[in-house]
Every structure is written in C-alpha cells, then in structure tokens.
N, C-alpha and C positions, 0 to 999 in steps of 0.2 A: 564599438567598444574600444576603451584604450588598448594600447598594449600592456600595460601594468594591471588591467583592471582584473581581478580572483571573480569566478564565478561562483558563487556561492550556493552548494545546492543541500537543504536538510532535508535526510529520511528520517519517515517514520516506521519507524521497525518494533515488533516487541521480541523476547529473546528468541522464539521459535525460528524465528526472519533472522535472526541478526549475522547470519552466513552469506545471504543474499545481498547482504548492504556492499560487500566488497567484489559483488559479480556483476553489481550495477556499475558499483563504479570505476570497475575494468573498462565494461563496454561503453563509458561517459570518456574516459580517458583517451580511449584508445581511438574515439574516433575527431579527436578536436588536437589541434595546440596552443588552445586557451589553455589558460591558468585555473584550473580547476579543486575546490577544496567541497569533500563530501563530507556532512557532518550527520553524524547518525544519531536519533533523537531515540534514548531508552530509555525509559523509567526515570522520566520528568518530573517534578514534583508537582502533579496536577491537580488540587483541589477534588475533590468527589465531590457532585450535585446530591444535595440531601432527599430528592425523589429518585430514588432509585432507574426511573422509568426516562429519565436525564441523562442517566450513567452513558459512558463513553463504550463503543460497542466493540471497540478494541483497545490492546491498552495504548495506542498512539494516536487515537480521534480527535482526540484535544490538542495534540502536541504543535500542529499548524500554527495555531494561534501563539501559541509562544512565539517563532520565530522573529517576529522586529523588535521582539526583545531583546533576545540572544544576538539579534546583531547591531545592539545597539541604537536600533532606531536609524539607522544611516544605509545608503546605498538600496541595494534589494537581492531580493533572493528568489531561489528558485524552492517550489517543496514536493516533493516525490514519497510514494511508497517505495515498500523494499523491496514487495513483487515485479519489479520492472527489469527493462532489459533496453538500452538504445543502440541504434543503426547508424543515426547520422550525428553530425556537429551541432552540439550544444547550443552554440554561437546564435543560428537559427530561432531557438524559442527565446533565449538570454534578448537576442536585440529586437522583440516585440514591442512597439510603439504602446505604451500606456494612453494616450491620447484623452487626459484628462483620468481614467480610473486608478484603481488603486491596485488594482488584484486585477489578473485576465489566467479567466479561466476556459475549459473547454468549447467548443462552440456548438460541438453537435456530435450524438452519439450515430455514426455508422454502423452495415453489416446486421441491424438488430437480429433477420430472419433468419440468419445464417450463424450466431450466436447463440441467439436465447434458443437454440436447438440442440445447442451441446449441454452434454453431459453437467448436470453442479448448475448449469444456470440457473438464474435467478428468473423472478416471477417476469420482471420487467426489466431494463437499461436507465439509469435513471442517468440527468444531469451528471456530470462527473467533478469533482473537483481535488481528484489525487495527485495531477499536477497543475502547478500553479506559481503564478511568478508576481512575486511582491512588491511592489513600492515600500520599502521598509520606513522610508524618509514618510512617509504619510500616514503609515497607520499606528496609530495609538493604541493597538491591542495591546493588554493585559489581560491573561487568562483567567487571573483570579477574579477580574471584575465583571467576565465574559461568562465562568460560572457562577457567579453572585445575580446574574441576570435570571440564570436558570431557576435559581433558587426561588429569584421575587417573583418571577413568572412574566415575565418581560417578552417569554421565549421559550418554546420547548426544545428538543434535543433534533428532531427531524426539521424546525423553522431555524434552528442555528446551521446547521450541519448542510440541507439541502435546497435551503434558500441563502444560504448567508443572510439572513435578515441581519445584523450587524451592520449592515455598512447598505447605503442607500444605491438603488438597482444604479443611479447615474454612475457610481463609484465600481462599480464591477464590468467588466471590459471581457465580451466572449469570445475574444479569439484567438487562443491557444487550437491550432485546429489539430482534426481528430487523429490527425497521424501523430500526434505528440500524446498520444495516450490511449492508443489502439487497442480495446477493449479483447483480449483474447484471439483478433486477427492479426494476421500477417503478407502483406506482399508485397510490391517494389520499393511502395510507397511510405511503407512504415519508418517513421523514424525511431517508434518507441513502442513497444509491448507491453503490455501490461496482461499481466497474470490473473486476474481480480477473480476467479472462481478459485475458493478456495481447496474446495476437493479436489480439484485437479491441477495445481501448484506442482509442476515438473519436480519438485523435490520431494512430494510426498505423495504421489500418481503417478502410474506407467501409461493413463489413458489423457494425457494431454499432447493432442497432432502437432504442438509448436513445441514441445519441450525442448525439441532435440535444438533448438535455437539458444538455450540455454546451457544446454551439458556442452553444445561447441564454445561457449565462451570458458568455460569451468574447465575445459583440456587447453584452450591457449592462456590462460593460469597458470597452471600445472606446466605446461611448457614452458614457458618463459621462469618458472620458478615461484610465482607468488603466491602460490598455494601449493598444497600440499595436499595427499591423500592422506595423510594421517589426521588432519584438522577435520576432514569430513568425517570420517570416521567417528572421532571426539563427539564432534550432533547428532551420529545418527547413537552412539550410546548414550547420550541424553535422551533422545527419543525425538530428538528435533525432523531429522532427515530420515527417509524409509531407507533402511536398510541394504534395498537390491540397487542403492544410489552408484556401489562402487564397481556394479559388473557393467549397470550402464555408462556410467564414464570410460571403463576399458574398452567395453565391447559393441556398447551401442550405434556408434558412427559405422562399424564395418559389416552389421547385421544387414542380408539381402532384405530386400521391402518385401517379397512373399515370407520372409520368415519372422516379419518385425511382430506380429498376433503373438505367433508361438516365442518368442523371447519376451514380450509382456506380460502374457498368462504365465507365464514360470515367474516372469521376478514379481507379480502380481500375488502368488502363491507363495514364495517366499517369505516377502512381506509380511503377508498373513500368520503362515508361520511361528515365525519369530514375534508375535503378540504384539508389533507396531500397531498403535493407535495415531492417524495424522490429524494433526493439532489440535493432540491431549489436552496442553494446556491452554487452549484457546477457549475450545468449547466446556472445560472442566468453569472456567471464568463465565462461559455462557449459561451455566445452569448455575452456578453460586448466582447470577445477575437474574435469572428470571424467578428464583425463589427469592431474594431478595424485593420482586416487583410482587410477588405473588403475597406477600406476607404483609408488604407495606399496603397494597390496597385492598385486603383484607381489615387491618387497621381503620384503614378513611371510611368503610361500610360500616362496622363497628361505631364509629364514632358520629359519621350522619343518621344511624340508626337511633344514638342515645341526644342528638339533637332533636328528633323530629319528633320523641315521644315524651321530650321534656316540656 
C-alpha cells in the first residue's frame, strides 16, 4: 500500500453495539501505523423488504452492501462488525490480493468442536462473511436495487446473505483466512476475535472465557484517556451494557483464577438484580419481526385458500 493510502474500515453496529465501535478501533489503531479511518454504519436508510421473512435479522445486515457507495465507488474497503476486537496490523488483511474477485471473504470456519460446545452457540458454524474486503472500484452495489431484488424474488434473505448470490462465485475470492475472524477463539494466532455469540458478548455476560481480552483493551482506554468510566456507565443506564461492567473493568484483571467463578456468580447476580435485560432491544426487534412473519403468512394461507376454492 502507499504511504498516503487511509484504510478504510465500516462497522456495522446498531445502538446496543455502538460503544464497541470505538474498542475496536483502539485495538485497529493501536496495532498498525497505517492511516486508519473507522466509520460506523447506524441507522442507514435501508429499504425494508415487503416479505417480512426478507427482513434484515439485525439492524446492520444490510448495511455491507451500502458501502461502495459510501465510498464513492473508488478504492476499497474493509467491513467488520462491532463485536470484534484485533491483535495484529491491519495492513495484513488491507494488502490481500483480489486476484481477479471483487469481495474476499473468509476461507474456512476453524475450532468448530471446540466452539459449537460453548455456552449461546449456535446450531452450526456457518460460512462467515463479517469481515470482508472490497473492491469498491468494482462493485455496483446499490442496496436499494439489492432489496428490490428481494421483493421480485430474485433471491431470498438467506441466498443474499449466505451465498452472496449477488455477485457470480468467480467474483468472490475466499481468502481472508480464519485468523482474521476467529469465531469466539483465541491464541497466538489470532489476529481478530470475533464475539459472534450473542449471549455471551463480554459486555452483557460474565460467562465469556475470552472477555477479559476485551475489558484489557477498555482499561488501556481509560488509561491513556479515551474513555471514560462515566460514558460506560451512560449504556449501561440505557440498558445497553450489564451493569457489574464497572467492578469488572476495576477489579477484574487482579481477581485470582480460583476466585474468578465466585466473582462471576456475584456480578452475574447483580446483574440480575438490577432487572438488566441483555440486548433488550435487539430481541424486543426479534419478536416485532417474527410476528410480523407470523401474520403476513398467515395472510398468503388465507388468500391461497380463497384461490383454490374459487
């Protein structure tokens, strides 16, 4: 890369996240001296797909697709969630060879046995594409015409999302490898953490074994001055961050490891306590969307019933 060249990286954050966007990009900052500019993508003006069953399963799932807009169609960029955390120089995933594609995404999901056994996981590991590095100069996305596709049926929400059907397999490039998006693991290797089980998101679970990879970036913050204990505090009275956020950031680094249970189970209790719901409004948006699904194909029954008896 030149020395002039900005890397350009957008997050997709919705507000619950939007504390994490600037812990990320401590840990992006602090380990490169590239030119670094992190743009945090909230509450985009995304189109809603008129099948409900379309709808975006967060409010940032769409927001990828905007980016070669946002940058003008020129250059390229990088795209991250807000749950992440990196180890190494940026530089590394920035100077991937496109080698003809447009997008290079994951290459292979590691660790699955040793994952899909923790706590919050998920059924399966799928293909990943939370981070990912764009030829902006090449791709012609417009989101509006991406969920216009939805609409005509072009494409449903899982053939956009986890195939990119959008863009032909030759155009897609898999090798962002897996240490550049290290599903919930951690070790020498990792350049990049990702958080992806939501229950256990170090900000709103005391039972995440890698959090404490987090709260150390969140105290060299706080040391250095670019944050504040009082800004955490501000989310967690939103209801964004649990509550027992502030004894771990004091106390958590110097707790012995035979007492690290009994200092979970209290701020785990606490927590509770204090009537913390973690990501209220995430799943509050997951039940408006599943009644929303529940209603509209209710509807299409309805209406192939007064077809078929006409």
């Amino acid at each position: 890369m030149e020395n002039d060249e900005v890397i350009r990286v957008y997050v997709g954050a919705d507000r619950s996240q939007l504390l994490a966007v600037p812990v990320l990009e401590y840990s992006i900052k602090r380990h490169t001296t590239a030119k670094v500019e992190v743009i945090p993508m909230l509450d985009l003006p995304v189109p809603v797909p008129k099948d409900p069953r379309n709808g975006q399963r967060t409010g940032f799932s769409f927001s990828r697709y905007c980016i070669p807009k946002l940058a003008g169609y020129k250059g390229k960029a990088i795209y991250m969630d807000a749950d992440m955390l990196v180890f190494q120089d940026i530089r590394s995933l920035w100077n991937l060879p496109f080698n003809g594609a447009k997008i290079l995404i994951q290459e292979e999901v590691k660790f699955t046995d040793v994952t899909m056994a923790k706590e919050n996981a998920p059924k399966v590991r799928k293909k990943q594409c939370a981070v990912m590095l764009l030829d902006c100069e090449s791709l012609d996305w417009d989101v509006e015409k991406i969920v216009q596709g939805l609409d005509d049926g072009q494409y449903n929400y899982e053939q956009l999302m986890s195939e990119l059907c959008i863009l032909p397999e030759s155009e897609v490039g898999y090798s962002v490898p897996f240490e550049w998006n290290s599903l919930e693991h951690y070790d020498p290797n990792t350049c990049l953490i990702h958080y992806t089980d939501m229950g256990t998101q170090p900000w709103v679970s005391t039972r995440n074994s890698n959090g404490y990879l987090w709260f150390d970036e969140v105290r060299r913050m706080i040391a250095a001055g670019v944050l504040d204990l009082q800004t955490i505090k501000d989310e967690i009275i939103q209801g964004h961050f649990r509550p027992s956020l502030i004894s771990e950031i004091r106390y958590g680094h110097v707790i012995p490891r035979f007492l690290r249970p009994l200092f979970n189970k209290k701020n785990a209790a606490a927590d509770k306590l204090s009537g913390y719901v973690p990501h209220k409004s995430v799943y509050d948006h997951k039940r408006i969307r599943n009644k929303a699904i529940k209603e509209y194909e209710q509807v299409l029954c309805r209406t192939k019933a007064r077809i078929q008896n006409a």
